[in-house]
N, C-alpha and C positions, 0 to 999 in steps of 0.2 A: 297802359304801362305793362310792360311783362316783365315778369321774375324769374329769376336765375333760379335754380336750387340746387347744390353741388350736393352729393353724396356720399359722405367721405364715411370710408367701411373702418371702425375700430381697430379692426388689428394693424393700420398702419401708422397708429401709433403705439401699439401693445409692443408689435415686433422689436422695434429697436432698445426697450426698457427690458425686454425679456433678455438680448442678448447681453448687455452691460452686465443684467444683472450675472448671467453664466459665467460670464467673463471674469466677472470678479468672484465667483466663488471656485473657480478654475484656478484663478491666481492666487487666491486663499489658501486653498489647498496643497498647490505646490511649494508655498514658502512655508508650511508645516511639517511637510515632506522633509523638503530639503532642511531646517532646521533639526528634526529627529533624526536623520541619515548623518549629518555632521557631528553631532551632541543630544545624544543619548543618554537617558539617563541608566546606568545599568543595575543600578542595583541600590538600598538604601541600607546603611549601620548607624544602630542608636549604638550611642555610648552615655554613662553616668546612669543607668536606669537597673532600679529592681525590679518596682511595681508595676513599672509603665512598661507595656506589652509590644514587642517591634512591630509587630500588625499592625497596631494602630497607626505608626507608620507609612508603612506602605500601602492600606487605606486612604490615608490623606495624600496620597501619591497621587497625580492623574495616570493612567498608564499612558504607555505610548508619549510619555511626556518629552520632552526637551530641556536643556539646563538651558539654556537661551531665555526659555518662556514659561520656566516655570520662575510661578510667586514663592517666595520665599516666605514675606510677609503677611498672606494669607494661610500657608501652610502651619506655620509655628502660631497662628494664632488658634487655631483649629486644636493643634493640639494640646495647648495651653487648657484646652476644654476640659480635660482629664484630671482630677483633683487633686493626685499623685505630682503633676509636675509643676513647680514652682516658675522654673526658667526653663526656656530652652534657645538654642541658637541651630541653626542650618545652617550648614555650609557644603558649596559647590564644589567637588575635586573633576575640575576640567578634562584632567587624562583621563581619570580609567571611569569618569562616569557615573561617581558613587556620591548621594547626596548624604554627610555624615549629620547626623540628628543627637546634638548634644543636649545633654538634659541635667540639669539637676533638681532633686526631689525632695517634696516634702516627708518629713517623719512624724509620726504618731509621737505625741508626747503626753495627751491628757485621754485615757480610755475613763470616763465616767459614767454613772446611773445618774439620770437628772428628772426624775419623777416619773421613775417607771420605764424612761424609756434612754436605750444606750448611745452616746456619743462620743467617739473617737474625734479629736479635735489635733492639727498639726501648731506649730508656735504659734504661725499665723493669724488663726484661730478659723481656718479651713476643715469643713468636715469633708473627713476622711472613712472611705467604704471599709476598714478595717484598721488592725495593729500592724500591718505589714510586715512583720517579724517581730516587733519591740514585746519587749518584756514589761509590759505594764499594770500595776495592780488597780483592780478596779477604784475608782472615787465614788463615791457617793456625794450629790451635789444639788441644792435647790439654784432655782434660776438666778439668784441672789449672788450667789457664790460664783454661776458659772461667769456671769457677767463681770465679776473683780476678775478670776482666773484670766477674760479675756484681756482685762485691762493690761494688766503684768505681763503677755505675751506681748502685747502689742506693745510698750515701752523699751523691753526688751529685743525686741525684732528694730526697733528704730533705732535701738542704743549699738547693734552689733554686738548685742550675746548672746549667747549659743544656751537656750532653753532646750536639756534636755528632757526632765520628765516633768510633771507635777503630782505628787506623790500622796498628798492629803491636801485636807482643809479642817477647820474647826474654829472654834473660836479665837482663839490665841491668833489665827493667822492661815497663810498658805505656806506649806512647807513643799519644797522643791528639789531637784537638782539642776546646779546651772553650772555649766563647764568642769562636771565631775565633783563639785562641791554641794554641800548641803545649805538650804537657803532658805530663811522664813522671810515672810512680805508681809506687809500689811495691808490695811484696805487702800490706802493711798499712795503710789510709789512713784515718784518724782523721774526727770532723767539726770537731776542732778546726783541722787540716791546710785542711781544706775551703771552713773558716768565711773563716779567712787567707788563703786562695787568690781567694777572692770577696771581699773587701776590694783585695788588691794589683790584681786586674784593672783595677779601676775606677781604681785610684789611681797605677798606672803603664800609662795607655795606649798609651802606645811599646813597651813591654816586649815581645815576643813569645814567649818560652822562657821556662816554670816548670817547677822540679824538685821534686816531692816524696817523693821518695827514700829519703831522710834522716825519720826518725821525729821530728814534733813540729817541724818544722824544712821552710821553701818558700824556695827557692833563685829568682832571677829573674835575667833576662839578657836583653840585646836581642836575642842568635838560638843558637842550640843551642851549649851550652858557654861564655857570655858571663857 
């Protein structure tokens, strides 16, 4: 019996995978082109921002990018990174090319000493690299206390009020300011406490002193003890 043995040289099948593959990075290439040649992205503007630095923007820019193919929802998550911004939104301006980076930011509202060591904390109860401008006097604060402080943000941040400072603590309570009003809390504060505390505001604007102290129960007065 005799045998065949055919010889078949590798490269004739290398060649044809090698060209497909040119091909398509050829075709790749040009629909990137033509994309950045049509929509361009020219330039980027934050608006709403103190803290948060436009660089870091244009950072999270790819360059050479496309409004076509740029992520939007990659890009704002990137810079949600930044402890300064709470929200942001991107939006695409088609004509002139300009990707606007809306932000709104968190504020320092608790600068405290919590055993030696300093924390700037936003309502949220997000640490924050600094005071950002605010004017806040130092707290002094065991982990005890920080953790009610945090509680109070956080009910307040779900309720829709506006936690501007936190100004002490002691025994008696947390004294605060919340929508330009002076505010004591106590260890336990409810959202139904909360809910009432943002009704009275609006409904007794003179009022300046609310106490809620007292479980299930908001105390008002025109100034501390009234």
């Amino acid at each position: 019996m005799t045998r065949l043995l055919l010889r078949i040289s590798p490269g004739k099948f290398l060649r044809p995978i090698a060209v497909s593959v040119v091909v398509a990075l050829l075709t790749t290439s040009a629909a990137l082109i033509v994309c950045y040649l049509l929509f361009p992205v020219t330039g980027v503007e934050v608006k709403g921002a103190r803290m948060f630095p436009e660089s870091e923007a244009w950072e999270a820019t790819p360059k050479y990018a496309s409004l076509l193919l740029l992520n939007i929802d990659a890009l704002e998550r990137q810079i949600k990174f930044n402890p300064w911004v709470k929200s942001v939104e991107m939006l695409k301006e088609w004509e002139s090319g300009i990707v606007t980076v809306e932000v709104e930011e968190r504020r320092a509202v608790l600068n405290a000493d919590v055993g030696g060591r300093r924390i700037v904390l936003s309502a949220d109860g997000t640490k924050l690299p600094g005071l950002g401008g605010a004017a806040l006097e130092r707290v002094g604060l065991d982990e005890v206390q920080l953790e009610e402080v945090l509680r109070i943000g956080e009910v307040l941040e779900e309720n829709g009020v506006v936690l501007d400072s936190v100004d002490g603590i002691d025994a008696g309570g947390v004294e605060a300011t919340v929508e330009g009003r002076r505010v004591l809390f106590g260890s336990e504060v409810g959202d139904g406490q909360v809910q009432t505390l943002k009704g009275l505001i609006k409904q007794y604007p003179d009022a300046h002193y609310f106490d809620l102290r007292s479980p299930e129960r908001v105390v008002i007065g025109a100034r501390s003890g009234g």
